[in-house]
C-alpha positions in Angstrom: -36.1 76.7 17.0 -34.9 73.1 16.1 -32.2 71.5 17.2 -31.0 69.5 14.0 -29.2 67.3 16.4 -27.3 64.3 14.3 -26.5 61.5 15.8 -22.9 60.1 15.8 -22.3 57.3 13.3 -20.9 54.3 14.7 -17.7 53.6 13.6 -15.5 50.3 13.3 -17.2 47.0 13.4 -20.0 45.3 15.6 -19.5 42.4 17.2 -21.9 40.5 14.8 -19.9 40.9 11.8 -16.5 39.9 13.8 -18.4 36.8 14.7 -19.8 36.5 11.0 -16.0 37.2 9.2 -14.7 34.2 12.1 -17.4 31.8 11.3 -16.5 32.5 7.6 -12.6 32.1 8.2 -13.2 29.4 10.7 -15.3 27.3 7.8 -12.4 28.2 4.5 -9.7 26.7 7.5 -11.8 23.6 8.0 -11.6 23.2 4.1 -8.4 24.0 3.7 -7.6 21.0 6.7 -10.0 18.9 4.5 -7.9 18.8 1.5 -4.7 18.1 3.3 -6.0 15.4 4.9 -6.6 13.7 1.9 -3.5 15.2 0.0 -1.7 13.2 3.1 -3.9 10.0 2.4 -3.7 9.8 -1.2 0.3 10.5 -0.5 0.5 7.6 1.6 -1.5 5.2 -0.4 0.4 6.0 -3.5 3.6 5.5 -1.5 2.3 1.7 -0.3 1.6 1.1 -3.9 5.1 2.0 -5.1 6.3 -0.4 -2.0 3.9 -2.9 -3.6 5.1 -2.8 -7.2 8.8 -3.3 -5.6 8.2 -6.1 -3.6 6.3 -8.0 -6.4 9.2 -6.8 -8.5 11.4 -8.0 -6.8 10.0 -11.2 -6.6 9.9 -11.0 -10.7 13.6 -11.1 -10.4 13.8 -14.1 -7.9 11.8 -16.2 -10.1 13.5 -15.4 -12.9 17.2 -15.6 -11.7 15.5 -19.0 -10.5 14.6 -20.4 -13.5 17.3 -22.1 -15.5 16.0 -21.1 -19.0 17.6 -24.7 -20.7 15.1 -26.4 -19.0 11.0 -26.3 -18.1 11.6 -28.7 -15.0 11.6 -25.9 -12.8 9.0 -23.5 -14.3 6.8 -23.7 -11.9 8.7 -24.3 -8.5 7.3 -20.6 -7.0 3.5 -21.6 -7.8 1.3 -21.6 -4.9 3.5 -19.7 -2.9 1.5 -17.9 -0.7 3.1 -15.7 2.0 3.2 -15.2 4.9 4.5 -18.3 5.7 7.6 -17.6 7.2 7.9 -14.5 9.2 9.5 -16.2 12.5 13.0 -17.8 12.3 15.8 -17.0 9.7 16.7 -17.4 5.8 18.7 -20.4 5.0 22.7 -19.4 4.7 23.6 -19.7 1.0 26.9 -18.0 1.1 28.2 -21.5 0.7 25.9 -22.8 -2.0 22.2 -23.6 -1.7 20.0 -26.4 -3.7 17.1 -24.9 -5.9 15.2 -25.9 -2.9 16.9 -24.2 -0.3 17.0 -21.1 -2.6 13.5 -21.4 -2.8 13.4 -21.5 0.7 15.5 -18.1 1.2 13.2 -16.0 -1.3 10.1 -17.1 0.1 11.7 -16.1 3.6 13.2 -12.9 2.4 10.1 -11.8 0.3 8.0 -12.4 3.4 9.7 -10.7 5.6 9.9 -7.5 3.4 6.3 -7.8 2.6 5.6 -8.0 6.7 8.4 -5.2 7.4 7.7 -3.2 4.2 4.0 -2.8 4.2 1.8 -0.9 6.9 0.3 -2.4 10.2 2.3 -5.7 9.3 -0.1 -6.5 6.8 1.8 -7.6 4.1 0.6 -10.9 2.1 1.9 -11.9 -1.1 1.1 -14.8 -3.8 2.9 -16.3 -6.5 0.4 -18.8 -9.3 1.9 -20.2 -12.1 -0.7 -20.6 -15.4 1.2 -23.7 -17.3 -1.0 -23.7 -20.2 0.1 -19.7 -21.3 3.5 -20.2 -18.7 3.0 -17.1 -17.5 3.5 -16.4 -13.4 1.5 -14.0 -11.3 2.9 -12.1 -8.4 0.1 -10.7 -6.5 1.1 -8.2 -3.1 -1.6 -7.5 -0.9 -2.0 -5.2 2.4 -4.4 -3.1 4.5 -3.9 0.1 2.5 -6.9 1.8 4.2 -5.5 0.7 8.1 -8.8 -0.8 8.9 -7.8 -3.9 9.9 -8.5 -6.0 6.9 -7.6 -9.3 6.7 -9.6 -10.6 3.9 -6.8 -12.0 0.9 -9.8 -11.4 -1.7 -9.2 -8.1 -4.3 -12.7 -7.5 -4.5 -12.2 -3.2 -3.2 -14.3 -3.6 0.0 -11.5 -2.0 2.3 -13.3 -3.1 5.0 -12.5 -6.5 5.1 -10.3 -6.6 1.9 -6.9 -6.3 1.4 -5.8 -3.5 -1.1 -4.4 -5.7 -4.4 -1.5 -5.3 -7.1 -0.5 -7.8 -9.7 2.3 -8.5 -11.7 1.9 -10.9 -14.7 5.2 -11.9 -16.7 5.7 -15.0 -19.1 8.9 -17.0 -19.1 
């Protein structure tokens, strides 16, 4: 007579597959880590660049409350401005009255200190050219949008040694 003995079947899971389903899980969490890490880059470069585009803003509205309009003598009294110039010290006191050049004098203060203050790693540099064949005034704002330690003023997108770029172009 035979025995028709049957083994038992193993129930539950071995410990390969455990270690196969927490490699698996253990890779989807790494992607998942992935894409927030770049969700939180792209949020903080898009947040620099909306600092950016205020700062050079504001320096639109400087130029223009500036700029007595009757006149072209003082078109171009914010070209070559480049900043930073003036990060130590403090802005002249105009709550007396100021001359166009000591107004001049506080925006380029102010503006630089917000670009240096504003901007991340203290990186903030800023230009101001004035074109007087079209009259037209660029603001350019520039800063190490990539924290690398760029100090390059160029635009040309190596973030290595360039400084992230944005440009305002108005006409008065």
């Amino acid at each position: 007579m035979q025995h028709n003995k049957q083994l038992p079947r193993c129930q539950g899971s071995t410990l390969l597959e455990v270690l196969v389903a927490l490699f698996l899980l253990a890779i989807g969490l790494l992607g998942v880590l992935a894409t927030q890490t770049n969700a939180l880059k792209s949020h903080r470069s898009a947040m620099h660049a909306s600092i950016a585009t205020m700062l050079a803003e504001d320096m639109v509205n400087r130029i223009l409350a500036y700029n007595d309009p009757t006149t072209d003598s003082d078109d171009d009294d914010y070209h070559n401005l480049r900043l930073p110039a003036f990060v130590g010290g403090s802005p002249t006191d105009c709550s007396r009255g100021c001359t166009k050049q000591e107004i001049l004098r506080r925006d380029a203060f102010v503006w630089t200190q917000n670009l240096f203050n504003q901007l991340p790693g203290n990186s903030g540099y800023g230009t101001v050219n004035f074109d007087s064949g079209t009259r037209t005034y660029t603001v350019t704002v520039m800063w190490d949008d990539q924290l690398t330690g760029a100090s390059g003023t160029n635009c040309g997108g190596n973030p290595k040694v360039d400084l992230t770029c944005l440009s305002l172009s108005f006409q008065i």
